[in-house]
C-alpha positions as CSV (number, residue, x, y, z in Angstrom):
1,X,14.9,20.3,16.2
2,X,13.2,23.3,17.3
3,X,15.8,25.8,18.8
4,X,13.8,27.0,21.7
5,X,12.0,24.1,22.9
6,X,14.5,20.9,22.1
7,X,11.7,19.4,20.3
8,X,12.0,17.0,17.4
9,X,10.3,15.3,15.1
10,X,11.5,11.8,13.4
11,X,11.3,12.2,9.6
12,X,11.7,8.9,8.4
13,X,12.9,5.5,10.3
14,X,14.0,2.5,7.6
15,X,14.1,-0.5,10.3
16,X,16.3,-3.5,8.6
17,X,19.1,-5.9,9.5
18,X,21.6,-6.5,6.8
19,X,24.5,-8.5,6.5
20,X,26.4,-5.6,8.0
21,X,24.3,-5.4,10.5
22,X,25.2,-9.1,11.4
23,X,28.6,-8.6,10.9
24,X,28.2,-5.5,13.7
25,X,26.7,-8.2,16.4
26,X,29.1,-10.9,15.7
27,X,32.1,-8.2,16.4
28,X,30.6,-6.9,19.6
29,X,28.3,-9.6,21.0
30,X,25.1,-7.1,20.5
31,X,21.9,-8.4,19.3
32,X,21.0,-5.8,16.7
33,X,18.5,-7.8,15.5
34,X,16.9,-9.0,18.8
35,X,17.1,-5.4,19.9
36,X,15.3,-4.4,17.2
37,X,12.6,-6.6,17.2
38,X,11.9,-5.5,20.7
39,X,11.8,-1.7,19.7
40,X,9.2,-2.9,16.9
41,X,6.8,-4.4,20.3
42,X,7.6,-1.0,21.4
43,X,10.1,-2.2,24.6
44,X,12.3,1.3,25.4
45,X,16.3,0.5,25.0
46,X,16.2,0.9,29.1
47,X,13.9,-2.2,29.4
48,X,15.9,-4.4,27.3
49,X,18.2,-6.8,29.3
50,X,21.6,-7.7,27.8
51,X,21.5,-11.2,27.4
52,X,24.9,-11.3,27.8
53,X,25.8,-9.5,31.1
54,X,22.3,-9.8,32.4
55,X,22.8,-6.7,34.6
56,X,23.3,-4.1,31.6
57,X,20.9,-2.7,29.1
58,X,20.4,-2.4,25.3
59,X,20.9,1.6,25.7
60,X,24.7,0.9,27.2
61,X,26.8,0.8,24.4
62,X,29.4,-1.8,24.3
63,X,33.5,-1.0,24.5
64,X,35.5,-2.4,22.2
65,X,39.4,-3.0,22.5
66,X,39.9,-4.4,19.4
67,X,39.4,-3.9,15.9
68,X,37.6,-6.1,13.1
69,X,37.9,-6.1,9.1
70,X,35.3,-7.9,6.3
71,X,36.6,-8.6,3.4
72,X,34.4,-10.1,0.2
73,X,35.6,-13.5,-1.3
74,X,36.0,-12.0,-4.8
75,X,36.7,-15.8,-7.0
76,X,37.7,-14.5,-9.8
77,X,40.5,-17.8,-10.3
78,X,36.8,-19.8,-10.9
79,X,34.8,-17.7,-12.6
80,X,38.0,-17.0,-14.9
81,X,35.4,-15.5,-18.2
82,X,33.6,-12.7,-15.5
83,X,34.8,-9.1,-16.0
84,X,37.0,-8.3,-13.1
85,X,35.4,-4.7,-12.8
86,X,33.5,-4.4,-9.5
87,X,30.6,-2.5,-10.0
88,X,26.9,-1.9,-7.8
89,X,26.3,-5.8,-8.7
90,X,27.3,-8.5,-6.3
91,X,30.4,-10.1,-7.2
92,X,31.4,-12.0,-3.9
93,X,30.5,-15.5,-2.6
94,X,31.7,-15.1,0.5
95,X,33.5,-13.0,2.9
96,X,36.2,-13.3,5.7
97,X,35.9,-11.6,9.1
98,X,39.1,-11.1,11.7
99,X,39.7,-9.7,14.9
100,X,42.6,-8.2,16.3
101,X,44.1,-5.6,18.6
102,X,45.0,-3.4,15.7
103,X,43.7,-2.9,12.4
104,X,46.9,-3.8,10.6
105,X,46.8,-7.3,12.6
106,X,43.1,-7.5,11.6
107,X,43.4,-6.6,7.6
108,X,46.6,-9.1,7.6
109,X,44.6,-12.1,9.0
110,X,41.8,-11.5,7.0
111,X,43.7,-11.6,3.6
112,X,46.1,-15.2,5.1
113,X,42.0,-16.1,5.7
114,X,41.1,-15.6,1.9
115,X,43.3,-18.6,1.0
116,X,44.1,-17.0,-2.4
117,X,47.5,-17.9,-3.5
């Protein structure tokens, strides 16, 4: 950012969609991925139509009254000879997502969604 002129320069943009990113658009209803594809063509976040609403656009950011928790499906009861040390490698085989109006509500549903006795 130059301080006299409010110029900038983009240094480095890594465009991807990862299972976060999914897990980000399932919570709020935005297409992350859609979105992105659009800015790739080179649409402008104030020409992309919310699907959704139909009336707002991909630049209006969503509000959120609620809160949502991931958690991996760590099956270590199965796999009962793998080292139980999480690590940088993938260990899970799934995951559990839950929404509530609190994150206490949210991480409580997500563990009862887990199924592990």
């Amino acid at each position: 950012l130059h301080p006299d002129s409010f110029e900038y320069c983009v240094i480095e943009v890594n465009p991807r969609v990862s299972r976060s990113s999914a897990l980000a658009s399932k919570a709020t209803g935005y297409p992350i991925a859609k979105v992105a594809a659009k800015i790739a063509l080179g649409y402008h976040l104030d020409e992309i139509k919310n699907a959704i609403t139909g009336k707002t656009y991909a630049s209006f950011e969503p509000a959120l009254d609620y809160c949502v928790v991931k958690i991996p499906r760590l099956p270590f009861d199965k796999f009962i000879t793998a080292k139980r040390t999480l690590t940088t490698q993938m260990k899970a085989t799934g995951e559990v997502m839950s929404i509530c109006t609190n994150f206490e509500g949210a991480l409580m549903k997500a563990i009862r969604s887990l199924e592990q006795h």
